[in-house]
Phi, psi and omega in degrees: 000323177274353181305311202291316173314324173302290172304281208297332163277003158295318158341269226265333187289305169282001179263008177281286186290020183240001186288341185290353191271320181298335177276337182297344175235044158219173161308198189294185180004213215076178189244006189060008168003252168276015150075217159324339201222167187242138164283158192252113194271174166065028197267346161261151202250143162355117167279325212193107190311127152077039171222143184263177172238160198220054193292158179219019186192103200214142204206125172240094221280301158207185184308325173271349179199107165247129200249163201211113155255123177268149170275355211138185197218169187193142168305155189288185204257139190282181185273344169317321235266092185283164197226157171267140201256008178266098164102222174261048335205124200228344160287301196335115179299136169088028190263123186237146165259125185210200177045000204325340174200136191249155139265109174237183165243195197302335192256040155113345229250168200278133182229308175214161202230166166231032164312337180292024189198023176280001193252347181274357212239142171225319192198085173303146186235324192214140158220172192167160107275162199268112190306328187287001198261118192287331182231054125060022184310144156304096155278134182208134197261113190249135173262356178287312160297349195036065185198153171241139172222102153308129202219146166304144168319333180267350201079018182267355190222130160270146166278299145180162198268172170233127190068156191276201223189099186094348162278100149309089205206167182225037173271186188293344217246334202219170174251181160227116174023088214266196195213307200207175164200170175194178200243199153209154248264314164308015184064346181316142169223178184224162189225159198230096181254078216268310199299344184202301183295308200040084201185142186226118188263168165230162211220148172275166175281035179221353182099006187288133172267123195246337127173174221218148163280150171103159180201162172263150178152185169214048138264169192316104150094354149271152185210159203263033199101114175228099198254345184207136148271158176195181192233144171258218204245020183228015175057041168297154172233124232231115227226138158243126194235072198296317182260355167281358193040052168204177171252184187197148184210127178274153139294179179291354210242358179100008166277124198261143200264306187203191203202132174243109161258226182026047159278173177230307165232106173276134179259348183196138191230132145247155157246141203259191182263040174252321194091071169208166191220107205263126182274165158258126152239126192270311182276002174284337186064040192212135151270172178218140183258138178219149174258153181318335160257034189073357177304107184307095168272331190201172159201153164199154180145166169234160141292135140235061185283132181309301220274041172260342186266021176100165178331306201244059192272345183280333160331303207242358180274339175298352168275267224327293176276036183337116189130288190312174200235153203220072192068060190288153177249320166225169163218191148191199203200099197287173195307317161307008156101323211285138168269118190255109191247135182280127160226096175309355178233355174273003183039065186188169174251081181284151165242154213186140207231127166282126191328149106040115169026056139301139168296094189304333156323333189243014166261141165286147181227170149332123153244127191215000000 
């Protein structure tokens, strides 16, 4: 109780002292809504008429091929009707898990489906590639399944899996509801096996397990939920230690370097190709710009929790807020600058584009 008190006033200390940094850089007043970009509204297009999507994932490959993983789909909601809107609503009557992994292209619209491989899928988590990698494998982390799965760039062939499949463990062989992964330029990844185990393994570019770190708990290198991982350019490794609200940073090898604290949940941390660390804090409903020794450099973003608007409120609230962002959980950033967000109570995928003579300092980039 008191960690967490401790992290919430750190909290509430830095969203006091930090406006000044969003505001030095906009115009007069405002909220800084959307920072650097402009949102695109309407920018995904319906999958299934007279269905909602109940997306967790999104990786934008280019401009043309953006990929969107879902837990399910479920009827839309009458307007009466409150729904619960964060993630897959499996009460719902009619929630099916389906549609699990999408392809659309720039303006939103459906391209490709990966249905020849629903039968591997219960509850997706991660979709993603490895930047070092020439011929572009797809990877995707299902946690119903406990498994990483490697897939050819077209999707027609797995390549080959991580973990047994529906087994949970915290040996060399399983996962427990794994989350994320990243590479290093030499193919080693880490897989952010977060969800039970709180634990982060590493693996040879061949799948080997060479060994893994973490525990649950909120001392130096224990954790709360490790929902996302990542890498810089000196192969530090970057931990979102999501219900302890803070990030944690590693050798490549698990020896722990710092601690960032006074998140309130972080779901994702990138380092962009500037060397810079951009966080998602999903109930702040914000990014944060950070330099590599933790230093708050920019931030934008707002709450727009849908259910401030009533029973059916992720419907309407984007006439209030156009934008705003409503429990986002991932995002990413295609080679063209444009930013993409997984937003869970908004049952959608945004896309957000940079304005006009944007301060390129406050734009996200590829790390490669």
């Amino acid at each position: 109780m008191k960690n967490f008190i401790g992290i919430l006033i750190v909290a509430v200390m830095a969203a006091i002292a930090t406006p000044a940094i969003a505001e030095q850089n906009q115009e007069k007043g405002g909220l800084d809504l959307t920072g650097p970009y402009d949102w695109v509204p309407d920018w995904l297009k319906t999958v299934e008429e007279g269905r909602i999507i109940h997306p967790v994932t999104v990786f934008a490959e280019s401009e043309d091929r953006v990929f969107i993983g879902l837990n399910g789909t479920s009827p839309a909601p009458k307007p009466d009707e409150h729904r619960l809107n964060w993630g897959y609503d499996a009460k719902t009557p009619g929630s099916r898990v389906d549609h699990q992994v999408l392809v659309v292209d720039r303006n939103g619209k459906l391209i490709e489906e990966w249905s020849q491989w629903s039968h591997l899928f219960g509850s997706l988590h991660k979709i993603t590639m490895n930047p070092y990698d020439p011929e572009k494998h797809v990877w995707i982390i299902d946690r119903a399944s406990q498994q990483v799965m490697k897939f050819t760039h077209d999707g027609k062939k797995l390549v080959f899996t991580l973990g047994e499949k529906g087994v949970g463990g915290e040996d060399d062989k399983h996962f427990n509801r794994p989350a994320d992964i990243c590479w290093l330029p030499d193919g080693t990844f880490f897989v952010a096996d977060g969800f039970v185990n709180s634990r982060v393994v590493k693996f040879d570019k061949d799948g080997k397990y060479l060994l893994a770190w973490g525990s649950k708990g909120t001392a130096q290198g224990q954790f709360n939920l490790v929902d996302a991982v990542t890498v810089d350019a000196k192969r530090r490794v970057y931990v979102t230690d999501r219900m302890n609200g803070r990030i944690q940073i590693f050798d490549e090898n698990g020896k722990f370097l710092d601690l960032w604290p006074g998140f309130l949940q972080p779901m994702k941390v990138l380092i962009t190709q500037d060397q810079h660390a951009w966080v998602l804090d999903g109930p702040a409903h914000r990014f944060a710009k950070f330099d590599l020794n933790g230093k708050l450099l920019d931030y934008w973003g707002v709450d727009a929790d849908p259910d401030r608007f009533g029973a059916n409120g992720a419907v309407f609230f984007r006439k209030y807020v156009p934008g705003g962002l409503a429990w986002p959980h991932d995002f990413s950033v295609d080679p063209q600058g444009n930013l993409y967000v997984n937003d869970g109570r908004s049952w959608t995928v945004d896309k957000f584009v940079p304005k006009k003579n944007a301060d390129k300092s406050r734009l996200m980039t590829v790390f490669k």
